[in-house]
C-alpha positions in Angstrom: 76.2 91.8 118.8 75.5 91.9 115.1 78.2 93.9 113.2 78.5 95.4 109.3 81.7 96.3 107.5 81.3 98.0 104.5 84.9 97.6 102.7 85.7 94.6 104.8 87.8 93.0 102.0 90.1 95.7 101.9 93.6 96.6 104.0 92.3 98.4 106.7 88.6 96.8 107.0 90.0 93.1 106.5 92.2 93.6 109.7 89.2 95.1 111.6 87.2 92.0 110.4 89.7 89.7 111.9 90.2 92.0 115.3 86.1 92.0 115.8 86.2 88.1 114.8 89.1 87.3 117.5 87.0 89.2 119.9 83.9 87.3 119.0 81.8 89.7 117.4 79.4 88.4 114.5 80.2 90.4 111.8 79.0 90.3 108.1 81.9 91.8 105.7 80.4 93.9 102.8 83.1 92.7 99.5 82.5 94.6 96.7 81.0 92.7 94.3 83.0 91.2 90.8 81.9 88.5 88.4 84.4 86.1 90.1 83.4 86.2 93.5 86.6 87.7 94.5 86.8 88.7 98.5 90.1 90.6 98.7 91.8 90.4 102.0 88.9 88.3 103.5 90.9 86.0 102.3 93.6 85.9 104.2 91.2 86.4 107.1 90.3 82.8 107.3 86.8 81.0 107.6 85.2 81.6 111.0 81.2 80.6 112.1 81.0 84.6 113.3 81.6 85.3 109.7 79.4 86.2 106.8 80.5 87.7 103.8 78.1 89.6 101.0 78.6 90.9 98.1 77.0 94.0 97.4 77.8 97.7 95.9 77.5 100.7 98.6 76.1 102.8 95.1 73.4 100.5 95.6 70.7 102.0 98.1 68.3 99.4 98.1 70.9 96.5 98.4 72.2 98.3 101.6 69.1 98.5 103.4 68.5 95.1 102.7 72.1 94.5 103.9 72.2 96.5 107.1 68.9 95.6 108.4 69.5 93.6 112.1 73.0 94.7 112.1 73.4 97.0 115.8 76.9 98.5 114.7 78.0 99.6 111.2 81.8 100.7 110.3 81.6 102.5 106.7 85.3 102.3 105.8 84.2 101.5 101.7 85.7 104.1 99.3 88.0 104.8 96.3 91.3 106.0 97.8 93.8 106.5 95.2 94.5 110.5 94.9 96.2 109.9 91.6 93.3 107.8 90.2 91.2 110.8 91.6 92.9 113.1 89.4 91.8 111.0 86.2 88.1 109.5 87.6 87.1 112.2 89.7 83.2 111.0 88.6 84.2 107.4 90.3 84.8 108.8 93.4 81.9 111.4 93.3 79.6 108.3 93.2 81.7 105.9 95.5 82.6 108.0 98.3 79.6 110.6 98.2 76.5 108.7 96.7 77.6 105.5 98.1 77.8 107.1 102.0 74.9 108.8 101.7 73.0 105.6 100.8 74.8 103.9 104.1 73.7 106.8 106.0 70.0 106.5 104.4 69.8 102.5 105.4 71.6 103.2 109.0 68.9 105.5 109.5 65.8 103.5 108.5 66.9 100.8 109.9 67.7 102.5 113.7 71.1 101.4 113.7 72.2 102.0 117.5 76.0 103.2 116.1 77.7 103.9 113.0 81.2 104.7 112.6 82.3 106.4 109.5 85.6 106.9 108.3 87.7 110.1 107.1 91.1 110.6 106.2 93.8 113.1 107.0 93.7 114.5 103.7 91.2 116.2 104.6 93.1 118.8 106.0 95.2 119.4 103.2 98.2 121.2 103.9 98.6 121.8 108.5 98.0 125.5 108.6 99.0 124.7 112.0 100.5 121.6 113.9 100.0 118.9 115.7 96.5 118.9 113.4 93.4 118.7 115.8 89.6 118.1 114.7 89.2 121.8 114.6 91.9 122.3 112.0 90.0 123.9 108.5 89.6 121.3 106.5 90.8 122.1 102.3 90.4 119.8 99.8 93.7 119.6 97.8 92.6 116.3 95.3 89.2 115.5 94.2 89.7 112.4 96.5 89.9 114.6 99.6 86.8 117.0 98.3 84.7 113.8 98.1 85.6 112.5 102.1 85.0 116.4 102.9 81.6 115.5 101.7 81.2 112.2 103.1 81.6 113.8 106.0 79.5 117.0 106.2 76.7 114.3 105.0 77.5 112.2 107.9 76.7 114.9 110.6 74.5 116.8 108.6 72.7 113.3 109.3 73.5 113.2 113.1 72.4 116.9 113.0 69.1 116.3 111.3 67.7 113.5 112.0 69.5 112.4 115.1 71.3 109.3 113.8 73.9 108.2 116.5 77.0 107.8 114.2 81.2 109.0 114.6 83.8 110.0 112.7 86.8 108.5 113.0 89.3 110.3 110.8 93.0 107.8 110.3 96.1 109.7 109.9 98.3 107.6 107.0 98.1 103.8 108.3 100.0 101.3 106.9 101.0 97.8 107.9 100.4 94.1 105.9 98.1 94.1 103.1 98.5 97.8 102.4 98.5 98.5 98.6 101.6 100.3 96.6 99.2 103.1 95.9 100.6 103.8 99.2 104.0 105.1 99.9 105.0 102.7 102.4 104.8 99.2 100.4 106.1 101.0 97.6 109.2 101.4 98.9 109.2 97.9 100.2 107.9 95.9 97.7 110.4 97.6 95.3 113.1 96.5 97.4 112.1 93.5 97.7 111.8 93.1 94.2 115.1 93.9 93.3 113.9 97.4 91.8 115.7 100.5 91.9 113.1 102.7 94.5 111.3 105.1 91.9 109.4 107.4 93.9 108.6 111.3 93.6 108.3 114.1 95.8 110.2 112.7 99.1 110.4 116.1 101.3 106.8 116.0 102.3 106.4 115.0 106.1 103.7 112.7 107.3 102.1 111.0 110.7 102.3 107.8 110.1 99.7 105.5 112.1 100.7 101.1 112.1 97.3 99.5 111.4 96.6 97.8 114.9 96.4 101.1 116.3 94.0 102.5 113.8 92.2 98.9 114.0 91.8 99.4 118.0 90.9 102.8 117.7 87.6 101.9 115.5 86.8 98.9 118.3 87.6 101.3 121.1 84.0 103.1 119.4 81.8 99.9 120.0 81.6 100.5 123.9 82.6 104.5 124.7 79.8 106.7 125.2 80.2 109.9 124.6 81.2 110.0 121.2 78.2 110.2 119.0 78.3 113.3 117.1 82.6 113.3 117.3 85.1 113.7 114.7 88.1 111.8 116.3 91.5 112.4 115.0 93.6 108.5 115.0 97.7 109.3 114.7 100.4 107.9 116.2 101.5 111.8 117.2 104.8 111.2 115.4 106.0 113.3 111.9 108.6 112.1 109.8 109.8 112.9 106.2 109.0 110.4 103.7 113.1 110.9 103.0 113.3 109.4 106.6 110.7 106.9 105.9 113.3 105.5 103.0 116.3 105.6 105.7 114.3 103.4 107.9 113.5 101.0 105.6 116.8 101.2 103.5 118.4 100.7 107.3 116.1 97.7 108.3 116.5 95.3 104.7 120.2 96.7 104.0 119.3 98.2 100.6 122.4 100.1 99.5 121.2 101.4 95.5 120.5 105.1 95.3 116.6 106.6 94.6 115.3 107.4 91.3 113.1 110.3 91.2 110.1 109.9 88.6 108.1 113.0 87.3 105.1 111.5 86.8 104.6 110.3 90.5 104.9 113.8 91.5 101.7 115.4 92.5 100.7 118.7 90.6 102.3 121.5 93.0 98.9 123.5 94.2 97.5 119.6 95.3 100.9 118.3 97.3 99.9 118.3 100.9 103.1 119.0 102.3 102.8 118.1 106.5 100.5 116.4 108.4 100.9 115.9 111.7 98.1 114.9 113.7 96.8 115.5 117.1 95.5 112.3 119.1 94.4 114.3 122.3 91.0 114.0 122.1 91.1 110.3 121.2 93.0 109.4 124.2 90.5 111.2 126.2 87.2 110.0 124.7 88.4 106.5 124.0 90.7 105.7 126.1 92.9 104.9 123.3 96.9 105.2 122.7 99.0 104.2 120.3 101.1 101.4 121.0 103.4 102.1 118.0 104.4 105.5 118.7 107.8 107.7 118.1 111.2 106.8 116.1 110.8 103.7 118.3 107.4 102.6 117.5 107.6 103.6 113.7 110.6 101.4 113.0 108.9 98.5 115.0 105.8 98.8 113.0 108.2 99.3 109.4 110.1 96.0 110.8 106.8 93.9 111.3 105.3 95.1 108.1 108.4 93.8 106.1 108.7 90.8 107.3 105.0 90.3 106.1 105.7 91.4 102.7 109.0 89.0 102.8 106.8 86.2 102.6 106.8 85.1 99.0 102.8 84.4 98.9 102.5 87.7 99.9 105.2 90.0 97.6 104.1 87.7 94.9 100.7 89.9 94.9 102.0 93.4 94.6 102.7 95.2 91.6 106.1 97.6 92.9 105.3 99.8 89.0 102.0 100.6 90.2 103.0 104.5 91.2 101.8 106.3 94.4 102.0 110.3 94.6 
């Protein structure tokens, strides 16, 4: 089975490359394309016969159905995901995450591709109006990041709805693991550490489900096989809240870091866009993909935080992060 990744070369798509290549899937990894053939991740994925790896531009329609054609499976995980950068380049991410999906959509469906599995985020539902979140929760855009996977989305089954194209949603509540970013909350806390940095950070009451990557990873490969899905919106959370001030205990606990915080103003998100709790429902996951997560609870969290510093301990690895690039 021939499978496409658009964003293969980045955190989350770079381990599902290496999961579907362990499993011996042929997969060809879309990278985005740069003037020094740069393929993020995919490096540290490794050189494998099952493996091809393009460079392209999902904003480019006829590149991707060139791309996609004899491919059975697509996973669209390509996007801008920064919500602060969204707040400057709102355009950007207009054209990445909305143009660009609709022009995956557009070659999946002339090309008959027999499953397509897009991805959505948690912020989607802004703010829980109730909790644990389920797929049914009202979705509110609080960022223009979240406003352009709302549309990704509504494209993707108004796609299903119209012209029948057999395609998923899988929608990740706040993964993090090895290779994650410091736009994310997570490695900047570590990476900071690590560096010898006093931890800057801003608003730290908000309260989050946070999902370790090879859960997330196996709930996209759970998709390949289960019937029964196409048309579905599928929450992916561990079903376990915690305040990012506990997140900072955890970590603080785990590398013995005794300085005090430093809260920063400008990594605080304006007031009306702070989504303050999500907390997210994996019932219906369990059910239609036989799926569970394997890091779940206070136990499963700090076993995942453990795993993910010692990867970031590594000096080849810490050596690439930036702990001053800000998250909010």
């Amino acid at each position: 089975m021939k499978i496409f990744i658009t964003g293969a070369d980045g955190f989350i798509g770079s381990h599902l490359t290496e999961k579907l290549l362990n499993k011996g899937y042929k997969v060809t990894a879309l990278s985005y394309y740069n003037s020094f053939g740069f393929t993020g991740w995919l490096n540290d994925v490794g050189k494998n016969k099952n493996l091809r790896i393009i460079h392209g531009d999902i904003r480019d329609s006829n590149f991707l159905e060139k791309a996609i054609k004899g491919h059975q499976i697509v996973f669209h995980l390509a996007a801008l995901i920064s919500i602060p950068h969204s707040y400057e380049s709102y355009s950007s991410f207009i054209h990445t995450n909305v143009i660009g999906t609709t022009n995956v959509l557009a070659a999946v469906k002339k090309n008959k591709i027999r499953k397509t599995i897009v991805t959505s985020t948690s912020e989607v539902y802004g703010s829980a109006q109730y909790v644990p979140i389920n797929e049914k929760h009202p979705l509110n855009a609080q960022s223009p990041y979240a406003a352009s996977k709302i549309s990704a989305d509504q494209l993707s089954m108004s796609f299903y709805k119209s012209f029948n194209i057999p395609l998923t949603i899988i929608r990740p509540f706040n993964t993090f693991g090895p290779r994650q970013s410091t736009r994310a909350i997570i490695p900047t806390i570590i990476t900071q550490i690590l560096k010898e940095k006093d931890i800057k950070l801003g608003n730290t009451s908000t309260i989050r489900d946070f999902t370790f990557y090879k859960d997330t990873v196996e709930g996209f490969i759970k998709c390949i096989s289960k019937k029964g899905i196409i048309g579905q919106t599928i929450n992916i959370s561990s079903g376990y809240e915690i305040s990012i001030n506990n997140v900072i205990k955890v970590i603080k606990n785990l590398t013995k870091y005794k300085k005090k915080i430093r809260r920063e103003n400008k990594r605080i998100r304006p007031i009306k866009s702070e989504v303050n709790r999500l907390w997210g429902c994996n019932k219906k996951a369990k059910k239609l993909l036989n799926w569970k997560p394997n890091y779940s609870g206070a136990v499963g969290f700090k076993k995942g935080i453990y795993e993910t510093i010692q990867w970031y301990k590594k000096e080849e690895n810490l050596k690439k992060f930036d702990p001053n690039q800000f998250n909010i």
